[in-house]
N, C-alpha and C positions, 0 to 999 in steps of 0.2 A: 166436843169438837174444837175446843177453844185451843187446846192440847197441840192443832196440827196446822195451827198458825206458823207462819213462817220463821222461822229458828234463828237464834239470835246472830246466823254466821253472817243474816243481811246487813248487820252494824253497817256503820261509815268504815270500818276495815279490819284485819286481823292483826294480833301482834305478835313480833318472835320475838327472839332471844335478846335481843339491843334495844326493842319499843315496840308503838305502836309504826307496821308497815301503811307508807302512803301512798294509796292507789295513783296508778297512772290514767291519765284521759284513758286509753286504752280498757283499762280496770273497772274504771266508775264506769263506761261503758256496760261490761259484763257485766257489773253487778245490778245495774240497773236491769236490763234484759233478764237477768237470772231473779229478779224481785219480782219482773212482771209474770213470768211464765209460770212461778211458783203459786200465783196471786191466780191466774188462770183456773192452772189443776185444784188448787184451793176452790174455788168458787163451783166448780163441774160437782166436787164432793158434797158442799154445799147444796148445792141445786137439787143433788139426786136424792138427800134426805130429808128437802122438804116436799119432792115429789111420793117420796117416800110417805114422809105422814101424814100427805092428804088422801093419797087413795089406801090408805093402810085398811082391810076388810072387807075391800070392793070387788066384785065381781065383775066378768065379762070382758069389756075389754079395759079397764080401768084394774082387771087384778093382771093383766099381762104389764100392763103400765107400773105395778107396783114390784112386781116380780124384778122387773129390768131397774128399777129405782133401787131395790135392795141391792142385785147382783153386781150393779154400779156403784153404790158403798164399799161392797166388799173387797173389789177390783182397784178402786181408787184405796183403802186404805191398806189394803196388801201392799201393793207395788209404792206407797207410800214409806212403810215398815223397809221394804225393799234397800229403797233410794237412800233413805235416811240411815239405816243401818249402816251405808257405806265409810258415810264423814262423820259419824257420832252417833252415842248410844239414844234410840226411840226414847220420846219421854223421861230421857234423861235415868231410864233405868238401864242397870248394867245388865243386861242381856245376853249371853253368850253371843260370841259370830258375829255380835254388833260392833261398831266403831272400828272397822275394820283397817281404812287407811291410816287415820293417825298410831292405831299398835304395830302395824305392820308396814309403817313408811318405808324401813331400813331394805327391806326385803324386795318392798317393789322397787326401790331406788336402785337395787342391786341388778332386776328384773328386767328393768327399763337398759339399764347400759348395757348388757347381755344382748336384747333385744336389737339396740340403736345395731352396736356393734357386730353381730354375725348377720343383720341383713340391709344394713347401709354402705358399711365399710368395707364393701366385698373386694378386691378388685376387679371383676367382672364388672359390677358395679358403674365403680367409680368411672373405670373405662369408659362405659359405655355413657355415664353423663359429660363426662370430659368433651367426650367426643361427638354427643349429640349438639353440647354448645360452642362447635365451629368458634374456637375462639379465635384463634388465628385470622381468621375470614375477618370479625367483627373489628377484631384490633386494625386490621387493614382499611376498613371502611371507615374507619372512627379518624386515624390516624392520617389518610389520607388528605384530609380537611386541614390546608395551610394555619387555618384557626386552633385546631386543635392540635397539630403538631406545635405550633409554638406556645401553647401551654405547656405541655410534655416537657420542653426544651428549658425555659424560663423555670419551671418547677425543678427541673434536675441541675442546672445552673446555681439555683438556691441554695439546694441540698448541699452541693459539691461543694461551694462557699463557705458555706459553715462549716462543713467537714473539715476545709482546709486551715481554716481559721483556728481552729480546736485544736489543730497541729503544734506544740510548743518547741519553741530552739532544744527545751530541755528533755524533751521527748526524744528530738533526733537523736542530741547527744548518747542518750542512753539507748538506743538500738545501735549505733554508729560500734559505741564502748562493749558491749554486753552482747551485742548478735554479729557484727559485720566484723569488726577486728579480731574476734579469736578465731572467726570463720576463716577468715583469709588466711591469718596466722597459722591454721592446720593445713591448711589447702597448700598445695606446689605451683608455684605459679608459673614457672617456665615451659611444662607445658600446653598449658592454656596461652599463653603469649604467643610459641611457638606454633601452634596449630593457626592463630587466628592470622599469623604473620604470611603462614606460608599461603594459606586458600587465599589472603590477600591477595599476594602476589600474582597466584595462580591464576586467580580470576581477573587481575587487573582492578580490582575496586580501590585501591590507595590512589589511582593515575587523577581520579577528579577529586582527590582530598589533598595532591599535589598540585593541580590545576587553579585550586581555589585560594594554596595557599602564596604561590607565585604572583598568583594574577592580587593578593593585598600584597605581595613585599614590594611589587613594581610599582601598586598605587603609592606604598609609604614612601619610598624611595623618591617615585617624581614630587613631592609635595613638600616632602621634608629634607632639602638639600642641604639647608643649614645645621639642621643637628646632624646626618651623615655627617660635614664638615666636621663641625663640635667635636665630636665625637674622633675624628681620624689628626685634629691638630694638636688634641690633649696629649697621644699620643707619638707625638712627633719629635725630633732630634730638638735639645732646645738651640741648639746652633746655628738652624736653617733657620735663614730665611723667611720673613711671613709671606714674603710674594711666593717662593718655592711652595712652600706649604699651600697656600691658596690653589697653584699651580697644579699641583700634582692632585690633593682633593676634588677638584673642579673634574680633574681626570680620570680619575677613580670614579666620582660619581657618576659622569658620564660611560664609563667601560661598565659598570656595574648595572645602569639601567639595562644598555646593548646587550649585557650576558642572559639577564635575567628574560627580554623580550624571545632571545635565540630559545631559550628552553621553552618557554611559553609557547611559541608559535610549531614548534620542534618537536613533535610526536616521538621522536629516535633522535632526540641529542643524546650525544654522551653521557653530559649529566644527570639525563632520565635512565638512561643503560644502569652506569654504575650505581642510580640510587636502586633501581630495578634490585642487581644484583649482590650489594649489600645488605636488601632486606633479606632478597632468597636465605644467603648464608647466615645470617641474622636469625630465620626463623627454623632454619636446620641445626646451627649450633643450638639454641634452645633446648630443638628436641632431644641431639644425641651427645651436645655437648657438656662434659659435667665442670668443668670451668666456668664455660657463661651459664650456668643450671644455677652454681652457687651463686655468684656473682647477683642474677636474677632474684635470688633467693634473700642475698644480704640485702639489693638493694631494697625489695620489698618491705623489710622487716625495719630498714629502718624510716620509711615513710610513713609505715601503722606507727614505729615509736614516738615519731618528731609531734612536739607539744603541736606544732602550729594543726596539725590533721584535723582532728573536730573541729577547730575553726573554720578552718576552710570548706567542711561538710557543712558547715552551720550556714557560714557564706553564702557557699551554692543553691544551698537549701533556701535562704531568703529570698534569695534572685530569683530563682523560678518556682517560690511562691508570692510574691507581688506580680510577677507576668500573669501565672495564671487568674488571680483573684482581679486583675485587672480585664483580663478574657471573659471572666467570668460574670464579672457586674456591668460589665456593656452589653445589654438585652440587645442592643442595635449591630453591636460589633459581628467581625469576621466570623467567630467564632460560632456566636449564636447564629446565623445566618448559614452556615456551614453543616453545623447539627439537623436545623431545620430540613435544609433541602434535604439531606441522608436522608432521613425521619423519611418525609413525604415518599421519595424514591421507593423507600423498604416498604410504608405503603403500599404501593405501586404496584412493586412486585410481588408482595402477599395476594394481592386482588386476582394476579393473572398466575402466578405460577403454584399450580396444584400438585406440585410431589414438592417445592417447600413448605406447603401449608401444611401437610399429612407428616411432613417430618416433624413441625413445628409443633402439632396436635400428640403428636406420639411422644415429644419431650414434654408437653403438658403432662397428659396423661402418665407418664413414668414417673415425674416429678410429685405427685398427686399420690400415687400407691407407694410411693416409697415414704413420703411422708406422712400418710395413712400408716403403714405399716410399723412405721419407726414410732408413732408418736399416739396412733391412733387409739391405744389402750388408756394414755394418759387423757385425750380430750372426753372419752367415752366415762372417764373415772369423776369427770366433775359432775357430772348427775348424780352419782351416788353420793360424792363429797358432800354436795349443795344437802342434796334432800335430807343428809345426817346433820346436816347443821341446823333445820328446822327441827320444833319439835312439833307434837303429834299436832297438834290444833292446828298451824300455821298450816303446818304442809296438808291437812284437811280443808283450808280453808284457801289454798291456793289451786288448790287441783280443783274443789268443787267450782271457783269461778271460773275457771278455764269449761268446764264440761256439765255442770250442775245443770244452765241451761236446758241443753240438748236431754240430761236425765230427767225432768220434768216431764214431758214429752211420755217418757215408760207410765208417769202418775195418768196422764188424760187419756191415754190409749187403753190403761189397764180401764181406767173409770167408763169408756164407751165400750170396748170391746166385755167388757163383765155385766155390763146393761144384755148388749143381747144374746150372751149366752144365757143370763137370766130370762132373755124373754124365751129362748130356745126350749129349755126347761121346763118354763111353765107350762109352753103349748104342747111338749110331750106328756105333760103329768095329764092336763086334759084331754091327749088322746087317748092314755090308758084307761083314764078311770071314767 
């Protein structure tokens, strides 16, 4: 009996390929529970053979007592042989059919991902757990909460910071050089110009990019009378007069604010007609003109070629990344506060409006079988990877913790349930005989 003591896999832990593996709290758990339960069935087998060699020769009801004490040995040391045969050879002899998972790890490893995969990764499946977990719904409830929305916010503001950060001058440059400039370079530009000139037009969208730019030439203009001046004396006869010169500036300046206020105020001035219809013809010659086409074409080419161009990408690009990095690390500012309410809103509306939730569940859900699909032989192939990278002991000695337990259980069942089939037996032999 001493033989069916509990097998050396209760050590402190097993080892693979790199050492000795160290249990997790989770682990010592199982192993512990798997010591006790083994310590259990151990003890029943025990019991039954000293039940066994006291009534051994008795009659009456002391030989049905012993009848069930044998068939309880038998039962407990079968389903023993059983258990044991799984994770390693009985007794340490090589027994056919014994030590079955560590020879045939590769196989079940192979078994298991087969298994995961034609009954987990269905999409029926998947569908249907996608869609049992209302996730939409959830994120709306979660999301709703001012508090939690400004996690969301503050967390993606982080993100988006670093991201932007990680951006180098010399990065732009080389998309600027290498993506954006031979792009343009093959591309026609006139009529792209053209097309955007004309719908302009058509739609009247350039009237308030003419309104805005009026309405600063009038602010520069009243504020800055003396550089106008500077500017109109440099140019002046040197003959005349500084009072004339003064005179006539003073003049100008004032005709100039008056002209500019008349368009401003002037829905149908003149000035707004003819700019009207020099863009028209502007974005018609574009399109069918092959003079301004060229013209359009040289000038293009030679703005990709002028040295100063990735500078000025570079430029622009600093400018509105300091604005936004500046956006971004004020938790308090516009911008975070802007995001927020969105957030909450969409909340809101996830909570009440149920064909966006179902669309929203339905792009889950697609999103989930495609990625299944696309990917899903790969996540399914690490079981097999893993369990080939054990060798036979480990992966015997990982699976028994996970389930050894619960196989105990087969050793105390076999040891009660083979007591009274023995007692069964015996009370049929003494009704024969």
């Amino acid at each position: 009996m001493a033989l069916l003591t509990p097998s050396p896999a209760a050590a402190p832990g097993p080892t693979g390929p790199s050492g000795p593996l160290v249990d997790s709290a989770a682990d010592a758990e199982r192993r512990t529970a798997l010591r006790r339960m083994r310590a259990v069935a151990l003890s029943l087998l025990v019991l039954a053979a000293i039940v066994y060699a006291v009534t051994l020769g008795q009659d009456g009801f002391l030989g049905f007592v012993n009848a069930g004490a044998e068939a309880s040995m038998v039962g407990a040391i079968a389903d023993w042989f059983a258990v044991t045969a799984l994770f390693r050879h009985p007794l340490g002899l090589p027994i056919p059919h014994t030590a079955l998972i560590p020879k045939r790890k590769d196989d079940l490893g192979r078994g298991l991902e087969d298994f995961v995969g034609e009954n987990f990764l269905q999409e029926a499946v998947i569908r249907d757990r996608v869609g049992a977990a209302d996730l939409s719904r959830r994120v709306g409830v979660w999301a709703s909460e001012p508090e939690n929305a400004r996690k969301v916010v503050h967390e993606v503001m982080d993100v988006a910071a670093i991201a932007v950060t990680k951006v180098k001058d010399h990065h732009i440059v080389e998309v600027v050089e290498t993506v954006l400039v031979p792009r343009f370079r093959e591309e026609p530009i006139a009529p792209i110009l053209g097309t955007f000139v004309v719908e302009a037009v058509r739609d009247d969208l350039h009237h308030g990019l003419v309104d805005l730019a009026l309405e600063e030439l009038h602010g520069w203009l009243a504020h800055n009378q003396e550089t106008f001046a500077e500017v109109l004396i440099e140019r002046a006869p040197w003959w005349a007069p500084d009072r004339v010169n003064e005179m006539v500036t003073e003049r100008l300046h004032v005709e100039a604010l008056r002209w500019l206020n008349d368009i401003r105020n002037d829905p149908r001035h003149r000035a707004r007609k003819a700019l009207d219809s020099m863009l028209a013809r502007l974005g018609q010659d574009l399109l069918t003109n092959e003079s301004t086409q060229t013209r359009a074409e040289s000038f293009k080419l030679r703005m990709l070629e002028h040295p100063q161009f990735a500078a000025t990408t570079v430029s622009l690009w600093k400018a509105f990344r300091n604005a936004l990095l500046e956006a971004l690390r004020d938790k308090d500012g516009l911008l975070a506060q802007r995001l927020e309410q969105e957030l909450v809103a969409f909340a809101h509306r996830l909570l009440v409006d149920h064909e966006l939730r179902a669309k929203l569940d339905g792009l889950a859900a697609d999103a989930a079988v495609f990625a299944v699909s696309r990917y899903g032989s790969e996540l399914t192939a690490v079981i097999t990877h893993t369990i080939e990278k054990w060798d036979g002991k480990e992966a015997s000695d990982r699976i028994e913790l996970h389930v050894g337990r619960d196989l105990q259980f087969i050793r105390i069942n076999g040891t009660i349930v083979g007591g009274l089939v023995g007692v069964l037996i015996h009370a049929a032999t003494v009704l024969v005989h």
